[in-house]
C-alpha positions in Angstrom: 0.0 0.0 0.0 1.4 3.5 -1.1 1.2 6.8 0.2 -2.1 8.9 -1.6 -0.3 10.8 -4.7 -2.7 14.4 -5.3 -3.8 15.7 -8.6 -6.1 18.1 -10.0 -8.4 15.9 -12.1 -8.8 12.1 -12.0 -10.6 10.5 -14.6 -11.2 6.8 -15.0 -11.4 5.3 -18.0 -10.0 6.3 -21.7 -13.4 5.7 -24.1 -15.7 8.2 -25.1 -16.3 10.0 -22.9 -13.3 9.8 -20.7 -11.5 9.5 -23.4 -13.1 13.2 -25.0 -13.1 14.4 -21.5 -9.2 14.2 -21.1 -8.8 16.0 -24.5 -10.9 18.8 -23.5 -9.2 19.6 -20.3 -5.7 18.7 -21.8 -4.6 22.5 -21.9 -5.8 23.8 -19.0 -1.9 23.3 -17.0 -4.0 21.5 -14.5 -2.4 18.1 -13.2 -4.2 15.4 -14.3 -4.2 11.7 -14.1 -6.0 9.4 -16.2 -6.8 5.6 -14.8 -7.1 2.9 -17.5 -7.9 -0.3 -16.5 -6.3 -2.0 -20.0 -3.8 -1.5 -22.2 -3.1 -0.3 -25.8 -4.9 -2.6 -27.9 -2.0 -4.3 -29.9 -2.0 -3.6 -33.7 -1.6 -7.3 -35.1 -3.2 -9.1 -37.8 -5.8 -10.6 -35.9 -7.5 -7.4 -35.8 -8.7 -8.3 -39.1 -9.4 -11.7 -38.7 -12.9 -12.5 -38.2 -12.6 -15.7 -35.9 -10.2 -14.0 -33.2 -12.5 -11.1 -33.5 -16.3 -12.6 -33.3 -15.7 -16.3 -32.4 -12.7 -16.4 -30.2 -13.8 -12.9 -28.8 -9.9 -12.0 -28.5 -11.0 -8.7 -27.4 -13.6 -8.7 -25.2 -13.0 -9.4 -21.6 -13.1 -12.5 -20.2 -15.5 -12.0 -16.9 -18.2 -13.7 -16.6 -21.2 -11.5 -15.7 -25.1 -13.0 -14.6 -28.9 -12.2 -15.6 -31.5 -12.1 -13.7 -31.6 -15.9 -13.7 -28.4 -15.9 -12.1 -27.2 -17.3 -15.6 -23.3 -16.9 -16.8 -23.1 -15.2 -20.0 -19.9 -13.2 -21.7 -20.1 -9.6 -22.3 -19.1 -8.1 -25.4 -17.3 -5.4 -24.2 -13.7 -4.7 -23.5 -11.2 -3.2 -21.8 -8.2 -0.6 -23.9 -7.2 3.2 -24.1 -10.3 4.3 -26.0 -12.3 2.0 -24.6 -15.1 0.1 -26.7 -14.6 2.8 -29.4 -12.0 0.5 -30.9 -14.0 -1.8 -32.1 -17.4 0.6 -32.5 -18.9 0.5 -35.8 -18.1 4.7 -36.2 -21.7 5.6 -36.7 -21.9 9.2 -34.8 -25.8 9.4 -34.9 -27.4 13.1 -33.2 -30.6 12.3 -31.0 -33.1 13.4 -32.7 -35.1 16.8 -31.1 -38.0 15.0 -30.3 -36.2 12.6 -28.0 -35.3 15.2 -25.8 -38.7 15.4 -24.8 -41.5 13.4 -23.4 -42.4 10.5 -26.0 -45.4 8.0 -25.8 -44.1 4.9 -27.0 -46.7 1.3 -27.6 -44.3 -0.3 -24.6 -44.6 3.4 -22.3 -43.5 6.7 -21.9 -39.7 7.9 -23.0 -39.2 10.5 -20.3 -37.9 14.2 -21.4 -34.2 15.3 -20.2 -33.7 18.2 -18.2 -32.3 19.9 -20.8 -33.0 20.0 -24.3 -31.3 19.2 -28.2 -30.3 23.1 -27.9 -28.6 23.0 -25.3 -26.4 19.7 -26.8 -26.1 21.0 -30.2 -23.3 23.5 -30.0 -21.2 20.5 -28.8 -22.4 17.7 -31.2 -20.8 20.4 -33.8 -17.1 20.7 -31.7 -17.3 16.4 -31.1 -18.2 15.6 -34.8 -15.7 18.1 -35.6 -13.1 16.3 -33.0 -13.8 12.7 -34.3 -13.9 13.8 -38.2 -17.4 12.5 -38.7 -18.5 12.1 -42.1 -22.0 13.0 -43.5 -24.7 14.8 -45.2 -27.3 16.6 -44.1 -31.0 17.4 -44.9 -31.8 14.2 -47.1 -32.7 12.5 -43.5 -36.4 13.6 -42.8 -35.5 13.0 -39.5 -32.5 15.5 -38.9 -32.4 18.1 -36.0 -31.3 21.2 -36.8 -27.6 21.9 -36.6 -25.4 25.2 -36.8 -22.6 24.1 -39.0 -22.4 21.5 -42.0 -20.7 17.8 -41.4 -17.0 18.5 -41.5 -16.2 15.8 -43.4 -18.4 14.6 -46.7 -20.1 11.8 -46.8 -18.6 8.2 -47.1 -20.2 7.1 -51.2 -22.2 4.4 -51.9 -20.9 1.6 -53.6 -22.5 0.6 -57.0 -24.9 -2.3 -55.2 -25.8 0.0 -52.1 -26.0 2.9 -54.4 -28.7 0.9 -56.3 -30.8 0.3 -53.3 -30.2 4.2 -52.1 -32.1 5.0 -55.4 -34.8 2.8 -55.5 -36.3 3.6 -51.9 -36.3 6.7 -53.1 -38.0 6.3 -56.0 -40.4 4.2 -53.9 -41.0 7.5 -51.6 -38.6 6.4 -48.8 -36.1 9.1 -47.8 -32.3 7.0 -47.4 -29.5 9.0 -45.9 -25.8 8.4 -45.1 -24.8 7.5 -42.2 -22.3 9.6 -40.6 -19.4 7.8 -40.1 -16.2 8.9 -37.5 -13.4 7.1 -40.2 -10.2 8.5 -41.7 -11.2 8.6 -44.9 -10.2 10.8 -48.3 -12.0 9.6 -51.0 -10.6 12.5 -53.3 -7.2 11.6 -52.3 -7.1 7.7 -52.2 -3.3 7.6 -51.6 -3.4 9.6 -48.4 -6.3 8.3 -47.0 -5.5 6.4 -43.4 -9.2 4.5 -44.6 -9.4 1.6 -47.4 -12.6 1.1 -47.2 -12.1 -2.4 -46.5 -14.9 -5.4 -44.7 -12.9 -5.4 -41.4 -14.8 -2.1 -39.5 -17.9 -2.8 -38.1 -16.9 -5.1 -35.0 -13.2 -4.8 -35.7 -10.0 -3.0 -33.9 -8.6 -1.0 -37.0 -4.9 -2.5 -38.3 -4.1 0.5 -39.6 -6.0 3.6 -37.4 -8.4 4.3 -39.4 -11.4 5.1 -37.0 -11.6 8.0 -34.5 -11.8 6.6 -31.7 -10.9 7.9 -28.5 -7.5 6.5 -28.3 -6.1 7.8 -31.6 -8.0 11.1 -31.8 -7.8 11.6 -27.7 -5.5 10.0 -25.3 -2.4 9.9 -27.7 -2.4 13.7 -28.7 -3.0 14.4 -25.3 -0.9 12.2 -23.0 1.7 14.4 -25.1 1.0 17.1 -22.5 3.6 16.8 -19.4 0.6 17.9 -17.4 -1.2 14.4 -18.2 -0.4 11.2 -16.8 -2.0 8.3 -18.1 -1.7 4.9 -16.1 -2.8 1.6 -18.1 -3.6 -1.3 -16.4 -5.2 0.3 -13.2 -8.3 -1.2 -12.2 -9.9 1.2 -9.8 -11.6 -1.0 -6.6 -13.2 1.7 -4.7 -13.6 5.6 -4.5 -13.3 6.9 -0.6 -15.2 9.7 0.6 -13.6 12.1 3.3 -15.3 12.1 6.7 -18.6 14.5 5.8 -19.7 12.1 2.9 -19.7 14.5 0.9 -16.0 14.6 -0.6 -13.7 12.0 -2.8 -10.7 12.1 -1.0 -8.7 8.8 -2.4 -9.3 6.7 -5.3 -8.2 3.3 -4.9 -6.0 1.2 -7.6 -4.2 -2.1 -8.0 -1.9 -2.3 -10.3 -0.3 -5.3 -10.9 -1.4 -6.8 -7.8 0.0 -3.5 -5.7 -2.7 -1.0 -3.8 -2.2 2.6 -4.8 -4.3 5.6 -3.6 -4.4 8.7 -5.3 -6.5 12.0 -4.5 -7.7 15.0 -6.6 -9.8 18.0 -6.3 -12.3 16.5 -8.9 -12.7 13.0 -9.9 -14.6 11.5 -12.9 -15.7 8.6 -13.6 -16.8 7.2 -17.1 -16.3 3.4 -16.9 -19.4 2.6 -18.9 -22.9 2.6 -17.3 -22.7 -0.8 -16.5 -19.2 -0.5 -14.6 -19.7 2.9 -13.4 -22.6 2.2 -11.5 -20.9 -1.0 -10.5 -17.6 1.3 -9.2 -20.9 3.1 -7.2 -21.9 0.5 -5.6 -18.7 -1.4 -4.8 -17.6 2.0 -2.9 -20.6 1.7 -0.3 -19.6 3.4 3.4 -21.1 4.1 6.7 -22.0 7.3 5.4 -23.4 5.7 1.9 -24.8 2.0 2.8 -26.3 1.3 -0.5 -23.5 2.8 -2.9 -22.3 6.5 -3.3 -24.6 9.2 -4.0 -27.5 6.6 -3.5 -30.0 8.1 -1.1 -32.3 8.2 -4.3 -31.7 4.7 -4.7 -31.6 5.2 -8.5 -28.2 3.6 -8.8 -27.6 1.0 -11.0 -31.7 1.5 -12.1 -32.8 2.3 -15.7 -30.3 0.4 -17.3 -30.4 0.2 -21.0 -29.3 -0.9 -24.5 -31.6 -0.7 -27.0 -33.8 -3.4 -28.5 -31.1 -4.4 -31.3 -31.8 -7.1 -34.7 -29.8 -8.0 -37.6 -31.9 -8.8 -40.9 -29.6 -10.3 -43.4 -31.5 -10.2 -46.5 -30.4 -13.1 -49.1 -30.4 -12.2 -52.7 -30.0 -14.7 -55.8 -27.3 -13.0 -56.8 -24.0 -12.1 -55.1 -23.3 -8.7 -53.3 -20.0 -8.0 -54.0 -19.9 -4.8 -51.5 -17.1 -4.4 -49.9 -17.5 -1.2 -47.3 -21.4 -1.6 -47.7 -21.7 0.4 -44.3 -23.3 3.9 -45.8 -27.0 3.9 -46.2 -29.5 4.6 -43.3 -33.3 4.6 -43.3 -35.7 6.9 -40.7 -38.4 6.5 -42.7 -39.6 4.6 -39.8 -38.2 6.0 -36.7 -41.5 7.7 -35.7 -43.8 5.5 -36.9 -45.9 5.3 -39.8 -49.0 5.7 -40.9 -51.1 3.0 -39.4 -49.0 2.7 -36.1 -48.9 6.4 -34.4 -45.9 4.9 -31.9 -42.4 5.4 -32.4 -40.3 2.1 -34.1 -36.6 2.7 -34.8 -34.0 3.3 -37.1 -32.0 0.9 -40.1 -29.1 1.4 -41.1 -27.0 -1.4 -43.1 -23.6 -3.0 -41.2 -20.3 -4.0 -42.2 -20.8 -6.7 -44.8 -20.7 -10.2 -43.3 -18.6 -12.9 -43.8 -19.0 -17.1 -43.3 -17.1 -17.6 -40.3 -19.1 -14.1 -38.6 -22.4 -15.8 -39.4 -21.0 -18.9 -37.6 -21.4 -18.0 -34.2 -25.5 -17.4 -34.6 -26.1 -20.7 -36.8 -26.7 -24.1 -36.0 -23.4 -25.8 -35.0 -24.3 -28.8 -37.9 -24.3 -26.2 -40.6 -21.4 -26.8 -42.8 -19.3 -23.7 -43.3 -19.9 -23.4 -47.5 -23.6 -22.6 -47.0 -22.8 -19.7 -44.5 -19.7 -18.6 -46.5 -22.6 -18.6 -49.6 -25.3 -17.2 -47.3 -22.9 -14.3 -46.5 -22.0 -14.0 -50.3 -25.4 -13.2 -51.1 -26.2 -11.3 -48.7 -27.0 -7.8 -47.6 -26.9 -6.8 -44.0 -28.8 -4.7 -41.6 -29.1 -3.8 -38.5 -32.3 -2.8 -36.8 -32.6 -0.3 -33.7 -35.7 0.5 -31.2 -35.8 2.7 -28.0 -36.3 0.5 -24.9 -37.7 2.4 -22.5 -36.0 2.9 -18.9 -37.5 1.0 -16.4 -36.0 0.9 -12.5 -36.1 -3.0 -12.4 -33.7 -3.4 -15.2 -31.1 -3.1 -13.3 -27.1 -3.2 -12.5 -25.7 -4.8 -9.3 -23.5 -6.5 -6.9 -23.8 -9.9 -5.4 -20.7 -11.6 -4.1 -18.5 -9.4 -5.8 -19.6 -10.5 -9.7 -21.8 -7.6 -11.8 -25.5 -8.7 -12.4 -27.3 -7.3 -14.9 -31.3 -7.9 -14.5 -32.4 -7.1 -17.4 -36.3 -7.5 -19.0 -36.5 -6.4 -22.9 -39.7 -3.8 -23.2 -41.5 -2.3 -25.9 -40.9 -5.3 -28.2 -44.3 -5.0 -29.9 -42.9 -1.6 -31.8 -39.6 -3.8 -32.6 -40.9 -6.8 -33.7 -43.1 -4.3 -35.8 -40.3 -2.9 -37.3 -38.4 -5.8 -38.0 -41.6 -7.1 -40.0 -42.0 -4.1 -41.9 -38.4 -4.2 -43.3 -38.8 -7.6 -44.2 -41.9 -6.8 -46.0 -40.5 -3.9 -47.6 -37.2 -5.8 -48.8 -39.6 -8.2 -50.2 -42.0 -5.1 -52.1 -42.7 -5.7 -55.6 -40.2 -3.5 -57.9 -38.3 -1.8 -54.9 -35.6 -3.2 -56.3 -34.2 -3.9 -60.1 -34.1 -7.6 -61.4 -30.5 -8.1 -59.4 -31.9 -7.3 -56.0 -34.6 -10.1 -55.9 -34.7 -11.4 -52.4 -36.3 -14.3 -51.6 -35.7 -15.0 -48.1 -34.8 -12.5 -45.2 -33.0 -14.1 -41.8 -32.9 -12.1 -38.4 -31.2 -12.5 -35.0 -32.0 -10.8 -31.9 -28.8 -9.6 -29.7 -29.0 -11.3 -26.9 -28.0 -9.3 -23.4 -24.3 -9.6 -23.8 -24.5 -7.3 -26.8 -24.2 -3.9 -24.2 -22.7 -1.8 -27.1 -24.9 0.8 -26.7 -25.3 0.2 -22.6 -26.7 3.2 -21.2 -29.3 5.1 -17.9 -27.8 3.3 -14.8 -26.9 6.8 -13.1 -29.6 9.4 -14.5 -29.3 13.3 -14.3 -31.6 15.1 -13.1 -32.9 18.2 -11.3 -34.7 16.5 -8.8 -32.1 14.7 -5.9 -34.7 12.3 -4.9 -35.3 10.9 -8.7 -31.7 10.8 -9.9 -27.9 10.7 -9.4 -26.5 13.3 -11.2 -27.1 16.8 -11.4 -27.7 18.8 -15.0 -23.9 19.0 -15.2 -23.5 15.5 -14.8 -21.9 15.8 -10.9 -23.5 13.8 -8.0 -26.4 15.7 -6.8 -24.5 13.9 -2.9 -20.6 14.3 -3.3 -19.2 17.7 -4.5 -16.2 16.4 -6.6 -17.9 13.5 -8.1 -18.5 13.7 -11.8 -19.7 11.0 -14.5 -19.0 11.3 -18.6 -20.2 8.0 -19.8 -23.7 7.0 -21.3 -24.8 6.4 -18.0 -26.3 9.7 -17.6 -29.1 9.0 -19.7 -32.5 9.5 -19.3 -33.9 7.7 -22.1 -31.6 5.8 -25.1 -33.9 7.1 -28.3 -33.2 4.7 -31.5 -29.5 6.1 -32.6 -26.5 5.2 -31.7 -24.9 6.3 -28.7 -21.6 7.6 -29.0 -22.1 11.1 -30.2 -24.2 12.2 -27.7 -21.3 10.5 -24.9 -18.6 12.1 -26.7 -20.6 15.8 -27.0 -21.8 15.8 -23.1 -18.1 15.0 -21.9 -17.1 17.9 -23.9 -20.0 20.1 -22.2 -19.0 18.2 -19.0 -15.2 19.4 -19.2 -15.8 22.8 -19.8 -17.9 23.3 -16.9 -15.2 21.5 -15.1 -12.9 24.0 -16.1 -14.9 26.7 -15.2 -14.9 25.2 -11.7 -11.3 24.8 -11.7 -10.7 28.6 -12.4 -13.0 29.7 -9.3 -11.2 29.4 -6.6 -14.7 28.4 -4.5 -15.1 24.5 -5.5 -18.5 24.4 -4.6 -19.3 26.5 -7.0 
């Protein structure tokens, strides 16, 4: 056990929003020390190779987590500088306006945030700006309003994708692009970091072509002599002072050695799932049922989204490559004979024999999924789940439970229906495109990609954990900058709205920092 070492700032964990949080305080001469409980995810060849990455599960922890049955499973998540953002599909979706506010959904209410898409869009501009994102607006019925233009332009269709892109909309449907966080120059093919290759979606990048948070974040900034960044420091517990009301050590093992350190400000941004786990693994005298608990809304409200993949088989072969560009919202707020809200499509990375292999029956010979993946095109299907305070994160003889009950499944099963029907619509696609069966698959629990809601701001101390500025409504140097603070999850991806609020986050923080009153 060593003496407590003090710094300004201590943040735990390196992904989005630890990751984006780091950068923004970077250059404020304050001392800061960045906990990271892996290491640099080793650039080696089986970062493309689909068995290490989706069978063997080479990067994705090892721990063995439990449902509510008190059943083992594996989650897919992982543990590097920059966090699950290494292997994140780069799809930096906006919340739409309307999911700021109150929404009626078929399975129950989406609640409204405390503060609003206005408030969040001056810094979705500065984080798609900091991660290169890739897009084009105003073809996306969808869109909420934004102040600037994408700074990067869209990723192109290839000639296949580009085929279905123009019959939707010649069928009335409204496809977009997604906007993708990638290295890419298409005018300048020979300088572009990105080849536009099939190992993205799912994959660590061989040659750093995603921004993530490690490459776009922690390495320019660990630069700085003011930053310390310590890998392989698993944080055990956070200490409070005497009052409760105070960090006052954080405590680390590395390599099997205690260390404590202290800081005028601590963050936290561990994922939801972990974070609320740190929370509750840090219970004292003072808080019995995990820190900044008296609400007891830690570790409630836990969410991922109700997630499908629709591989749609074609009689001929799609020879896409990057297929990963083309969106639909057609759908996101409903339609015309169904006045609730259903989700959002947008195609994946293209799929691959031994991918399909860990979803198909184990007697299925590996030709027929190599030709089943030949032929097909591949989607992947979103809907809002909606929080609820029985699905749930906790702790039970030291292992991370995750209770977890899938809600407003009528709108997703609706979806995934209507996309199969409309795959299957008579001339929505030319004599190439003439599908004839379309597969889905459910992800299971283990698929916490998008985990998010397991400690909620608020303005109300007795309904949530966090305040507005994402710090504990109980402990007064206690902030959080992971998807955790969510309210509700909408039907988009996460990450842009993690990597925009630690952004907001770390300029309030340095705000703080300059006033000499901390409790400001």
């Amino acid at each position: 056990m060593n003496q407590t070492e003090q710094y300004d700032i201590i943040v735990i964990g390196t992904g989005a929003g630890g990751g984006t949080l780091v950068h923004t305080l970077k250059d404020s001469g304050k001392r800061i020390l960045v906990l990271e409980r892996g290491g640099f995810l080793p650039q080696e060849k089986e970062n493309w190779d689909p068995k290490a990455v989706f069978i063997d599960e080479r990067y994705h922890t090892k721990e063995r987590w439990k449902d509510k049955n008190n059943k083992e499973f594996r989650p897919g998540t992982g543990y590097w500088v920059g966090g699950n953002t290494k292997v994140f599909g780069a799809a930096l979706y906006r919340m739409r306006e309307k999911d700021f506010e109150k929404v009626e959904h078929e399975g129950g209410t989406s609640p409204a945030w405390p503060i609003k898409y206005a408030d969040f869009e001056p810094y979705y501009t500065k984080a798609e700006k900091l991660y290169q994102v890739h897009g084009q607006a105003g073809i996306d019925a969808t869109d909420p309003f934004r102040s600037e233009a994408y700074p990067e332009p869209k990723v192109s269709h290839e000639p296949i994708i580009q085929e279905i892109h123009n019959h939707l909309e010649k069928n009335g449907y409204n496809p977009s692009y997604i906007p993708l966080a990638i290295k890419l120059n298409e005018a300048d093919k020979v300088n572009s970091l990105c080849i536009r290759c099939d190992t993205c979606d799912g994959f660590p990048c061989l040659v750093h072509a995603k921004s993530d948070a490690d490459r776009n974040c922690i390495r320019p900034t660990i630069k700085n002599t003011n930053v310390t960044l310590l890998t392989h420091a698993e944080v055990l517990k956070l200490h409070t002072d005497d009052t409760g009301k105070h960090i006052n050590k954080v405590e680390v093992r590395i390599n099997d050695t205690i260390y404590y350190y202290s800081s005028n400000i601590v963050v936290v941004s561990c994922g939801a799932i972990n974070s609320a786990t740190l929370f509750l693994k840090s219970a004292n005298t003072l808080h019995p049922n995990g820190l900044a608990n008296a609400s007891d809304q830690v570790g409630r409200n836990f969410m991922k989204h109700q997630n499908a993949v629709v591989l749609a088989l074609s009689k001929n072969e799609n020879t896409s490559i990057f297929q990963k560009t083309l969106a639909i919202s057609d759908f996101y707020w409903g339609e015309k004979e169904y006045n609730f809200p259903m989700g959002h499509i947008q195609m994946m990375g293209k799929a691959n024999g031994i991918m399909l292999k860990g979803d198909a029956p184990k007697i299925t010979p590996e030709f027929v999924l190599d030709t089943m993946a030949t032929h097909s095109i591949d989607w992947w299907l979103t809907t809002e789940d909606l929080p609820d305070p029985e699905n749930r994160v906790m702790v039970k003889d030291d292992c991370i439970h995750v209770h977890y009950t899938e809600n407003n499944t009528t709108s997703f099963h609706r979806l995934i229906h209507r996309w199969k029907e409309l795959l299957n619509e008579s001339g929505m696609y030319s004599s190439i495109w003439d599908y004839s069966l379309n597969i889905s698959q459910d992800i299971p629990l283990s698929g916490v990609a998008h985990q998010n809601g397991t400690l909620k701001f608020g303005t109300d101390p007795t309904t949530s954990v966090l305040d507005i500025n994402c710090k504990t409504h109980e402990i007064d140097n206690l902030y959080v900058v992971d998807g955790s603070f969510f309210v509700s999850s909408s039907a988009v991806n996460p990450s842009l709205t993690i990597i925009a609020n630690a952004i907001r986050v770390g300029e309030i923080i340095l705000k703080r920092l300059n006033n000499t009153n901390l409790s400001d």
